[in-house]
PLY file of the C-alpha trace (Angstrom):
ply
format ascii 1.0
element vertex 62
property float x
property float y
property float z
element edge 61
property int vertex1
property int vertex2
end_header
-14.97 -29.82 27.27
-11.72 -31.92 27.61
-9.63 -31.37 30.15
-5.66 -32.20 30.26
-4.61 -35.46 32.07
-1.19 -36.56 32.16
0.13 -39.89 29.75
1.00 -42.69 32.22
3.89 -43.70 29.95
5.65 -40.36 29.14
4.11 -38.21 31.93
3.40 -35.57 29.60
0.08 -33.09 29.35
-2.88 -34.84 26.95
-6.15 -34.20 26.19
-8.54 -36.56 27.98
-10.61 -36.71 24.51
-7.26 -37.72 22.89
-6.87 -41.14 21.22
-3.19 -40.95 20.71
-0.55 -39.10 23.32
0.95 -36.92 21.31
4.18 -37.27 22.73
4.76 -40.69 22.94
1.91 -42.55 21.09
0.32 -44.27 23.29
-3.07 -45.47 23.02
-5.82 -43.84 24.89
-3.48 -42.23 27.28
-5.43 -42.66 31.28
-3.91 -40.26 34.08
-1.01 -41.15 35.54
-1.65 -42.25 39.04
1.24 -42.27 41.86
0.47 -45.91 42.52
3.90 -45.92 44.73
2.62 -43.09 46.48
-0.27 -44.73 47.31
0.98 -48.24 48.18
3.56 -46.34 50.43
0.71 -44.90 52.32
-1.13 -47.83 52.88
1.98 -49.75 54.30
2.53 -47.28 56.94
-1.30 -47.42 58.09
-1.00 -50.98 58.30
2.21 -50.59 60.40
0.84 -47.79 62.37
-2.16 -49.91 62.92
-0.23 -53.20 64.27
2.41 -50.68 66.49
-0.98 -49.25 68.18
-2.47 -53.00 68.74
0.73 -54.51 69.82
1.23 -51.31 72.64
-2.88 -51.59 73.60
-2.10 -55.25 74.08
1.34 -54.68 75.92
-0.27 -52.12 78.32
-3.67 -54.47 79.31
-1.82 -57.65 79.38
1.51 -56.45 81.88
0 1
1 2
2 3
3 4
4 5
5 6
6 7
7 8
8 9
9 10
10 11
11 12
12 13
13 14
14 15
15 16
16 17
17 18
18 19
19 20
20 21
21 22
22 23
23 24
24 25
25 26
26 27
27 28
28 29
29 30
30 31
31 32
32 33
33 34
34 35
35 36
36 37
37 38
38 39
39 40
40 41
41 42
42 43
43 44
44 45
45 46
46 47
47 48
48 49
49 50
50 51
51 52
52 53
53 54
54 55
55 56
56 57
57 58
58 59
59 60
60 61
């Protein structure tokens, strides 16, 4: 049973058995993934992360 992913060029509804996006043409259109989303995410662990070191080391050291 396919199920509908969306084109990562035109955003759009395909079938995941599609070869083709209908829309746009692309080939073998893969889900769009919110890679910004993601990398945003990640950069404000790793700042959270350093904040929390630099006030553990800030609070032992002084």
């Amino acid at each position: 049973m396919a199920t509908l992913i969306s084109c990562r060029v035109c955003e759009k509804p395909v079938s995941s058995n599609a070869k083709f996006c209908p829309h746009c043409g692309e080939k073998s259109p893969e889900p769009y993934k919110d890679t910004l989303r993601y990398g945003l995410l990640g950069f404000a662990v790793i700042v959270v992360v350093i904040l929390v070191f630099v006030f553990v080391i800030n609070y032992l050291f002084y």
